[in-house]
C-alpha positions as CSV (number, residue, x, y, z in Angstrom):
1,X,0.0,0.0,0.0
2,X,1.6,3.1,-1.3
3,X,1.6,6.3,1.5
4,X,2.6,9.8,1.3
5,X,6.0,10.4,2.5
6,X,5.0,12.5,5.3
7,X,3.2,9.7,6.7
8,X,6.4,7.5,6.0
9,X,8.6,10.0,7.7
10,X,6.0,10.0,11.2
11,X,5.5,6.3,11.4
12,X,9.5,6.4,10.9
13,X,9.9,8.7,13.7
14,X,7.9,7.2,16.2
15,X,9.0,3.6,15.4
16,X,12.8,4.6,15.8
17,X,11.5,6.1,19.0
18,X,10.7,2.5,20.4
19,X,6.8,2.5,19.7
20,X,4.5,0.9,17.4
21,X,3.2,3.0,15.1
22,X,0.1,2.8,11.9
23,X,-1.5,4.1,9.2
24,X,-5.8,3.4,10.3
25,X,-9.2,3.6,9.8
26,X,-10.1,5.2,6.7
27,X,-7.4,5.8,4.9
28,X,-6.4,2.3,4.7
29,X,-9.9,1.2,3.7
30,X,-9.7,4.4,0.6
31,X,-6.1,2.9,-0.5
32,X,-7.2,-0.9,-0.7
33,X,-10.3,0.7,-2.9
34,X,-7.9,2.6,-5.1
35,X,-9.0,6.0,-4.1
36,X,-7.0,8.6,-2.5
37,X,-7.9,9.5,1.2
38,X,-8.9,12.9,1.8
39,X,-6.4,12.9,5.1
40,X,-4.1,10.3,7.2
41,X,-4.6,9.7,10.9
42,X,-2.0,7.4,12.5
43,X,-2.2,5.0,15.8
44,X,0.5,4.6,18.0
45,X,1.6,2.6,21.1
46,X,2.9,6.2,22.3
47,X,1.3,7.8,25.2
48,X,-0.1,11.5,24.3
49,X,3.1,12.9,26.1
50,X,5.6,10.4,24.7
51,X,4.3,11.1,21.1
52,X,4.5,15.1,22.3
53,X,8.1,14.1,23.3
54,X,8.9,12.2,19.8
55,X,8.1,15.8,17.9
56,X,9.9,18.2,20.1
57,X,10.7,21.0,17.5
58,X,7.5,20.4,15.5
59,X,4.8,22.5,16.9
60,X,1.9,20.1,18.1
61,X,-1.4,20.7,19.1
62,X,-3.1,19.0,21.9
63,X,-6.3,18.3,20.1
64,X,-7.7,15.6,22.3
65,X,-5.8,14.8,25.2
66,X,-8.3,13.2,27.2
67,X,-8.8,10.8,24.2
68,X,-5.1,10.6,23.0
69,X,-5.0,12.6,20.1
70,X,-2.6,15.2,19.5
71,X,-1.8,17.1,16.2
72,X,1.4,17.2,14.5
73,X,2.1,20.1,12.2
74,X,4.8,18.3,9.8
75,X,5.8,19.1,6.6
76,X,2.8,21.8,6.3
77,X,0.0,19.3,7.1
78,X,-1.6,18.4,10.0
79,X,-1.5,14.3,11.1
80,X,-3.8,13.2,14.0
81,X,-1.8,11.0,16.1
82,X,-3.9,8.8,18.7
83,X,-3.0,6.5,21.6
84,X,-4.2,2.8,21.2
85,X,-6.9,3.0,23.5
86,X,-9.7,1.0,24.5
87,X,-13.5,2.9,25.4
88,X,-15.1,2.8,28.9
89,X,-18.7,3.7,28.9
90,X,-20.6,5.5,26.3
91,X,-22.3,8.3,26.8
92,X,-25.7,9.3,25.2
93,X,-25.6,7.2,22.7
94,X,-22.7,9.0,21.3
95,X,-19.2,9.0,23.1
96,X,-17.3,7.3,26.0
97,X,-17.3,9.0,29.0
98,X,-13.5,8.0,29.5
99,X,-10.8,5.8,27.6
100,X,-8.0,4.0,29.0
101,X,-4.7,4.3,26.9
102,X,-3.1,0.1,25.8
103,X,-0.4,-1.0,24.0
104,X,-2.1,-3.2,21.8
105,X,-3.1,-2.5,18.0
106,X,-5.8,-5.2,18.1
107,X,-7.3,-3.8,21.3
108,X,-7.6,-0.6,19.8
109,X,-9.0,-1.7,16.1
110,X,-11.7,-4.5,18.4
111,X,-13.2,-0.6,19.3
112,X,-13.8,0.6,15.9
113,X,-17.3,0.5,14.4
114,X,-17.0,-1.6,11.3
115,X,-14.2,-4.3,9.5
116,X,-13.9,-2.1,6.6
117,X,-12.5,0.8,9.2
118,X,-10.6,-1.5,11.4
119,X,-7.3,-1.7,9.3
120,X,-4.2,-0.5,10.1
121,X,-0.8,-0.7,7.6
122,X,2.6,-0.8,9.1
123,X,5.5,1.1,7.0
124,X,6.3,-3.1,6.0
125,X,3.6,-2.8,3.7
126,X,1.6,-5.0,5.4
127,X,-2.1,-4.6,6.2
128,X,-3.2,-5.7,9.9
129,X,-6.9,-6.4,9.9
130,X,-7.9,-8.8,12.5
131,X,-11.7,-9.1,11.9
132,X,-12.1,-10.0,8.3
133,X,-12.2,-6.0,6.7
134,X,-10.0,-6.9,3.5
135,X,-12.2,-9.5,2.9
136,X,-15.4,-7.4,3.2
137,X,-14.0,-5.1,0.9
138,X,-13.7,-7.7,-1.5
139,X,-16.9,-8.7,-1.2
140,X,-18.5,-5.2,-0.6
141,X,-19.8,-5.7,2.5
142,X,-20.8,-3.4,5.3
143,X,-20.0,-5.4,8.9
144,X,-19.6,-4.3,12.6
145,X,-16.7,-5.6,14.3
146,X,-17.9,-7.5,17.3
147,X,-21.7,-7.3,18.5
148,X,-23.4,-5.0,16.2
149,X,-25.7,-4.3,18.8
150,X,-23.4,-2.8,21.2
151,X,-21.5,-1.1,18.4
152,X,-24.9,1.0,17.9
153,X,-25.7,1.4,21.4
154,X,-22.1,2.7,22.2
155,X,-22.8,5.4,19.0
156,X,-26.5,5.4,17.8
157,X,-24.8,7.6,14.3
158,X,-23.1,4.8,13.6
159,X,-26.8,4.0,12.2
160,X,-26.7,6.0,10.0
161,X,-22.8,5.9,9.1
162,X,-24.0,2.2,7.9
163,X,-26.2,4.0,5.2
164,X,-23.8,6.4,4.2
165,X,-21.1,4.1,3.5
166,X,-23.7,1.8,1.7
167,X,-25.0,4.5,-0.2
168,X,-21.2,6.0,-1.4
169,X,-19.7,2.4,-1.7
170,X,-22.7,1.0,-3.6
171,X,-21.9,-1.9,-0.3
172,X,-24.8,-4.2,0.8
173,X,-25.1,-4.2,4.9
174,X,-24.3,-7.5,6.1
175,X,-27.4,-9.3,7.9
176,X,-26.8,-8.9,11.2
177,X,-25.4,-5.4,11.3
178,X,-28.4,-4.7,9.5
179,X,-31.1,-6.0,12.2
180,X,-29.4,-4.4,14.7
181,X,-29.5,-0.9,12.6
182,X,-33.2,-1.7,12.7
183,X,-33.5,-2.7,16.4
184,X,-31.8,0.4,17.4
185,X,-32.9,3.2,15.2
186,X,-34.6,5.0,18.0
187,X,-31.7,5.9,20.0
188,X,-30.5,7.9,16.8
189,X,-33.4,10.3,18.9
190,X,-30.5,11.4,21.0
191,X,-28.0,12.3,18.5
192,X,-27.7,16.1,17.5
193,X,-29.1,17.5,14.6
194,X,-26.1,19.0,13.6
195,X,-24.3,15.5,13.5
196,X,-28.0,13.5,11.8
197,X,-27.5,17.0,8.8
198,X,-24.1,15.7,8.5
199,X,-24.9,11.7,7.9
200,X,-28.2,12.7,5.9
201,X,-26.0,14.3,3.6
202,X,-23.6,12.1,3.3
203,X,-26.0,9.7,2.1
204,X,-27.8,11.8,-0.8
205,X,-24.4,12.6,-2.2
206,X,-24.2,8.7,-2.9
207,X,-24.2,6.8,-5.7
208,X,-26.5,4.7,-3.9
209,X,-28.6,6.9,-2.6
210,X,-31.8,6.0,-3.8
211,X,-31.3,2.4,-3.2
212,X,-30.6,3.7,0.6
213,X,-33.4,5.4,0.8
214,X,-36.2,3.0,0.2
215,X,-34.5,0.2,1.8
216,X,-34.1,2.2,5.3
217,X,-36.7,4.2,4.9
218,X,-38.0,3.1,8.9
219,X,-34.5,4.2,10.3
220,X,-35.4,7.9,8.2
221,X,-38.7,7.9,9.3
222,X,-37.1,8.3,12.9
223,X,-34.7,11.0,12.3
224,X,-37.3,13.0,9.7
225,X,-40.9,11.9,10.7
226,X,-42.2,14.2,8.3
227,X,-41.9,11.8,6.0
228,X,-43.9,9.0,7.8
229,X,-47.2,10.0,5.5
230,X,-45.0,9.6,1.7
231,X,-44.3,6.3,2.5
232,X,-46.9,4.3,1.2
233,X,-48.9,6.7,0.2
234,X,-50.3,6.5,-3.1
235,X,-50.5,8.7,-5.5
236,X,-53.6,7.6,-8.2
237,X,-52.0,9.8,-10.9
238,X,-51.3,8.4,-14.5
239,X,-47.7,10.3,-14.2
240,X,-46.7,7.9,-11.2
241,X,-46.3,4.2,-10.8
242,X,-44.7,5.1,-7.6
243,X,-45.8,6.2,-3.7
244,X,-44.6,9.5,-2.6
245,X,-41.7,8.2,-0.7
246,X,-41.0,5.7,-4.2
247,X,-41.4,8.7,-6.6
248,X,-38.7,10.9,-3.8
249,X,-35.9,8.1,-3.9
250,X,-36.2,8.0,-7.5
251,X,-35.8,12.2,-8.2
252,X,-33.0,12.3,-5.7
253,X,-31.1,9.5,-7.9
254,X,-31.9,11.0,-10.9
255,X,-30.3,14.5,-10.0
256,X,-26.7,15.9,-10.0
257,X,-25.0,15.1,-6.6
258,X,-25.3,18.7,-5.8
259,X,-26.3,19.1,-1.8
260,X,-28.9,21.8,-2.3
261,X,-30.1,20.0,-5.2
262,X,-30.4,16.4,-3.2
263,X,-32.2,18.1,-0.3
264,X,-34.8,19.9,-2.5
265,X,-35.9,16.8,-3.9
266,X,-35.5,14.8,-0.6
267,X,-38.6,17.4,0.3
268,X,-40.1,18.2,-2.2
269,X,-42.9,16.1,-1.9
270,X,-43.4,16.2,1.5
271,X,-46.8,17.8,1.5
272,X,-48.6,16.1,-1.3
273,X,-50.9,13.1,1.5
274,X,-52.1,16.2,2.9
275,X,-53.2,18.2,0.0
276,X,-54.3,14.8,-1.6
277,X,-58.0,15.0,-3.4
278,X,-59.2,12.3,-5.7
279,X,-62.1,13.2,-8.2
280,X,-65.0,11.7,-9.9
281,X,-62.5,10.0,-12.7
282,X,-60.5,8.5,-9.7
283,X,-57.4,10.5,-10.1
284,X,-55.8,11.9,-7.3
285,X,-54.8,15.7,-7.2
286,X,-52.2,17.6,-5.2
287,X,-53.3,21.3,-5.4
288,X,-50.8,23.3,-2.9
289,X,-48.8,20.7,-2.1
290,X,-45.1,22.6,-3.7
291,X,-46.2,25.8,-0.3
292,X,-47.2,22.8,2.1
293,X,-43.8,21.0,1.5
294,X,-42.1,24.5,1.6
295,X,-43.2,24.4,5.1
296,X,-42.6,21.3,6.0
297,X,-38.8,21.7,5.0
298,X,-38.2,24.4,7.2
299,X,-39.5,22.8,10.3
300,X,-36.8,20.0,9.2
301,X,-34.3,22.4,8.7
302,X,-34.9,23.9,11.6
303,X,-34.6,21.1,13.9
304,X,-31.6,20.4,11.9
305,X,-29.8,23.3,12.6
306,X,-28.6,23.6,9.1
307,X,-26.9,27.3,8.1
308,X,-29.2,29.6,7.3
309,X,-28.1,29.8,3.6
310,X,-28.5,26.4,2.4
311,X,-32.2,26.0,4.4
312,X,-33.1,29.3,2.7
313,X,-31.9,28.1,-0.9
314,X,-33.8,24.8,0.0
315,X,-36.9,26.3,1.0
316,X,-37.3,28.2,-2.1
317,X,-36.8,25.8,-4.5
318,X,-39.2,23.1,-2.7
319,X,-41.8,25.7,-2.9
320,X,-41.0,26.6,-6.5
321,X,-40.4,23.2,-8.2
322,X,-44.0,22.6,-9.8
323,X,-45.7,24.3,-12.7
324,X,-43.9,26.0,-15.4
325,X,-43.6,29.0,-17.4
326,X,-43.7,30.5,-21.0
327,X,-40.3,29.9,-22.2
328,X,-39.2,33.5,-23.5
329,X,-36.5,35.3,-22.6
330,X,-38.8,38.1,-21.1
331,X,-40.3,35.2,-18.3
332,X,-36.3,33.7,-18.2
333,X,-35.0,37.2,-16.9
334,X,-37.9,37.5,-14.7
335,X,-36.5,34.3,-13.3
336,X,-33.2,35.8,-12.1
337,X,-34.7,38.8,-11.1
338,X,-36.2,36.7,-8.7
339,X,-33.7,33.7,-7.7
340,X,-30.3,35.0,-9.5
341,X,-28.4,32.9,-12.0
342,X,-27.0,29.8,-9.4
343,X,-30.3,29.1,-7.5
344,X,-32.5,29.3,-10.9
345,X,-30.2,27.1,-12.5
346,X,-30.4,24.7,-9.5
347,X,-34.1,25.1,-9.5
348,X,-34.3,23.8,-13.4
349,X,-32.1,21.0,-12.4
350,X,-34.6,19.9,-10.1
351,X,-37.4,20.4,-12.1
352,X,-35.4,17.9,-14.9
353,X,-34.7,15.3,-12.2
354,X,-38.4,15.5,-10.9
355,X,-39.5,15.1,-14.2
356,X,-37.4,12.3,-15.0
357,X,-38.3,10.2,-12.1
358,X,-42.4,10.6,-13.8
359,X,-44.2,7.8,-15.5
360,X,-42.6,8.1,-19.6
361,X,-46.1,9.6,-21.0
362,X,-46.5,11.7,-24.0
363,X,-47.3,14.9,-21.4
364,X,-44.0,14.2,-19.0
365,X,-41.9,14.2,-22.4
366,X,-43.4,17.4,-23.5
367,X,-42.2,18.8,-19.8
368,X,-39.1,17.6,-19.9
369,X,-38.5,19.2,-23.1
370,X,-39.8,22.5,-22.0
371,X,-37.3,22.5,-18.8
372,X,-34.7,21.8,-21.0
373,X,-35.4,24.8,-23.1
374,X,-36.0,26.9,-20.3
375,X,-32.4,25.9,-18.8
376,X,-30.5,26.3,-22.4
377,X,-32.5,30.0,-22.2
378,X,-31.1,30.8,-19.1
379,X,-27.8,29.9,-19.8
380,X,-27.7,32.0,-22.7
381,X,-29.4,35.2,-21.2
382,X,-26.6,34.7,-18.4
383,X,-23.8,34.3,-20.7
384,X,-25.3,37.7,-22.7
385,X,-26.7,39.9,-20.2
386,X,-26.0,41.2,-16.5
387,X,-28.9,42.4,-15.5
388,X,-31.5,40.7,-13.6
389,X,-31.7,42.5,-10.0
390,X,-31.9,46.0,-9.3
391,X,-28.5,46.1,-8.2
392,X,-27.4,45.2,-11.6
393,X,-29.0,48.5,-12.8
394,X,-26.9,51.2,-14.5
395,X,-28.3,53.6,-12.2
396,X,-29.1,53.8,-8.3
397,X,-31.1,55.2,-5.8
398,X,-28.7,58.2,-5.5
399,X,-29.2,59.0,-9.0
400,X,-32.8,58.9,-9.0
401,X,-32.7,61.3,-5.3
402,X,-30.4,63.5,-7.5
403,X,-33.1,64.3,-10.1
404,X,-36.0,64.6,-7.1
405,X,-37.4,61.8,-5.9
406,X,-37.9,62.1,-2.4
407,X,-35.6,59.4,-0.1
408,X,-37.7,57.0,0.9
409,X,-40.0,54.1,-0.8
410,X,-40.5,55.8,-4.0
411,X,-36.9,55.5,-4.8
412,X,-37.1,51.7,-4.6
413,X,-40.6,51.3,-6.3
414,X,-38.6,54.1,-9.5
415,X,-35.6,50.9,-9.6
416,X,-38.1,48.3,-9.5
417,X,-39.6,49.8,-12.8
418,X,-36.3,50.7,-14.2
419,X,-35.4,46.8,-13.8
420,X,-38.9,45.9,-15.4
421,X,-38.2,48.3,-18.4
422,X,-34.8,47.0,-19.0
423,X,-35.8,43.0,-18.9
424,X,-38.9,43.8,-20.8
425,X,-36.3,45.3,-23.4
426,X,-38.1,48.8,-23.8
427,X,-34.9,50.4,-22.1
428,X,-31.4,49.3,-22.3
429,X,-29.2,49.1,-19.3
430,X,-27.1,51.8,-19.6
431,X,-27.2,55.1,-17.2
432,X,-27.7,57.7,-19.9
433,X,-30.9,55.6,-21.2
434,X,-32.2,54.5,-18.1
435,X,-32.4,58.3,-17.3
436,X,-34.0,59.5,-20.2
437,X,-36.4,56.6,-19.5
438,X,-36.9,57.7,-16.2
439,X,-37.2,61.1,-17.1
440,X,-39.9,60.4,-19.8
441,X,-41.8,58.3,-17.6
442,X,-42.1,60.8,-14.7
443,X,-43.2,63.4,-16.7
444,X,-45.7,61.2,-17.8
445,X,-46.7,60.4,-14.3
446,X,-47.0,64.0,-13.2
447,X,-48.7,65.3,-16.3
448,X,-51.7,62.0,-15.5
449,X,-51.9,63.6,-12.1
């Protein structure tokens, strides 16, 4: 297994100190797959202060004393360095209230929460993996070491660390540690929902995601109970063969694995078994179901606690992604004004994979082609104009003051006309013609009153 020679050089160091020293966890499971991992961190026999003592001269950061990690600043990176240790008590659900520090590398992999994670590789080359994680990997397997059980009741997000690594390694969940994900799923009511954002994510940026999705879709339901009612639920509509919940797997796979994008469609759909209506022909309806999902999604991201950016970005699009418009560049600039160029191109991308994951009917294909007009519209009124918000404008409020408008709100209600002239193309967006404009229409104004 090849590793970086920084890496090389702090395994060297602390070996020639007289400890054991490792490459573990992740980044040994990323190099046997052939991908590079994102960072290194290293296990040593070394207590906290002997591995302090081994990098006098390099500056080091006591990152985690209590839990034997320190932080070695060498070669411009920073290495986490941790003690073998072995985990008292857990807890919460969610850490060990204390560890005690060994000086065995099998004692501190038999902690770890699954084979393919519980690997470590020496500077011989050689890979040390004592409960099967090699062969796991071969077989694409997702496995606990030890008693699943007590691996989840230890850290109830290993739950849904399962899924994510199912979902990004297109890896099945072995049997057992799959039970005991279901037997366990509601301690995951204890975890944060800063640290159940971060997993959730993890798993729609997946390849797998909309396998991972229906197939744990009881283990969601515990974490996001607002989506109890799509599961199931069916939808009597010639455009779906699918339930709600079916229909939302399917969009999310059918996307870009964009974040904003994923959690739209993860939500989208949320309110459609309370706005459902069936009439006399036996097909069911939605009317309002794009506001009542809008409102469901920000009581999730709420509870979440996810930054107030993304939730707002998210919000808006669930509430946006239904219905259509005439495709024109007048109704396209009108689009901007409203979203700007990256969230209305996000918005058409979920309107494309929402589409997609419809029943293939004569009016879906219609649809489809008309978003994909809209979005090769869009792209080319971005690439040729620069306008689409008032603060695009040639002009500002200062120049508008400067000819008499009175401060206040009829300088704003002057730009939002100004902007309407230009994107309706009766004024171009340059100061000299956006005054005359305004100057014509004023007059105009005054001489009516």
């Amino acid at each position: 297994m090849q590793m970086p020679e920084n890496v090389r050089a702090l395994l060297l160091r602390l070996q020639e100190s007289g400890y054991e020293a490792y490459a573990v966890g992740g980044c040994v499971r990323d190099s046997l797959m052939g991908t590079e991992p994102a960072d290194w961190d290293i296990c040593t026999s070394a207590l906290p202060e002997e591995t302090k003592a081994c990098f006098d001269g390099f500056r080091v950061i006591e990152t985690g004393l209590k839990h034997g990690t320190v932080t070695v600043l060498y070669g411009g990176e920073p290495f986490e360095i941790t003690t073998f240790r072995h985990d008292g008590d857990y807890v919460n659900h969610r850490a060990p209230e204390q560890v005690s520090f060994v000086r065995s590398l099998r004692e501190d992999l038999k902690r770890r929460d699954f084979t393919i994670n519980a690997m470590a590789a020496g500077l011989d080359g050689g890979i040390r993996d004592p409960f099967g994680g090699q062969a796991d990997l071969e077989n694409g397997l997702i496995r606990c070491v030890g008693d699943a059980d007590r691996r989840f009741q230890e850290d109830a997000l290993r739950i849904l660390r399962a899924m994510r690594f199912a979902s990004r390694l297109g890896f099945q969940v072995e049997e057992e540690t799959e039970a005991a994900m279901e037997r366990n799923r509601k301690l995951l009511l204890e975890i944060s929902g800063e640290r159940i954002y971060k997993e959730l994510s993890g798993i729609l940026m997946g390849q797998n995601a909309p396998q991972v999705l229906e197939r744990y879709r009881e283990i969601l339901r515990v974490v996001l109970p607002e989506i109890g009612p799509a599961i199931g639920f069916e939808q009597h509509s010639p455009y779906h063969d699918k339930d709600v919940w079916g229909h939302t797997a399917d969009a999310v796979g059918k996307s870009i694995p964009d974040l904003e994008i994923r959690w739209t469609l993860l939500l989208h759909d949320l309110g459609k078994p309370e706005t459902f209506t069936m009439d006399s022909r036996g097909v069911g309806h939605f009317y309002g179901h794009p506001q009542r999902s809008e409102e469901l999604a920000g009581q999730i991201m709420n509870r979440l606690h996810v930054d107030k950016a993304t939730a707002r970005n998210v919000c808006t699009m669930v509430g946006k992604h239904e219905g259509s418009a005439p495709v024109d560049k007048k109704h396209v600039r009108r689009w901007l004004g409203k979203l700007g160029p990256d969230l209305l191109l996000k918005l058409l991308e979920v309107k494309r994979a929402d589409a997609l994951a419809h029943v293939d009917t004569p009016g879906s294909r219609a649809r489809y082609r008309d978003i994909l007009v809209f979005t090769d519209l869009t792209r080319q009124v971005i690439r040729e104009e620069n306008c689409f918000r008032v603060k695009d404008l040639a002009v500002n409020g200062r120049d508008l003051m400067a000819r008499g408008v009175p401060a206040g709100p009829e300088v704003g209600r002057w730009l939002e006309r100004l902007l309407q002239a230009v994107q309706d193309e009766q004024c171009a967006n340059r100061r000299e013609a956006l005054l005359d404009w305004f100057e014509t229409m004023r007059k105009g104004t005054l001489n009516a009153d």
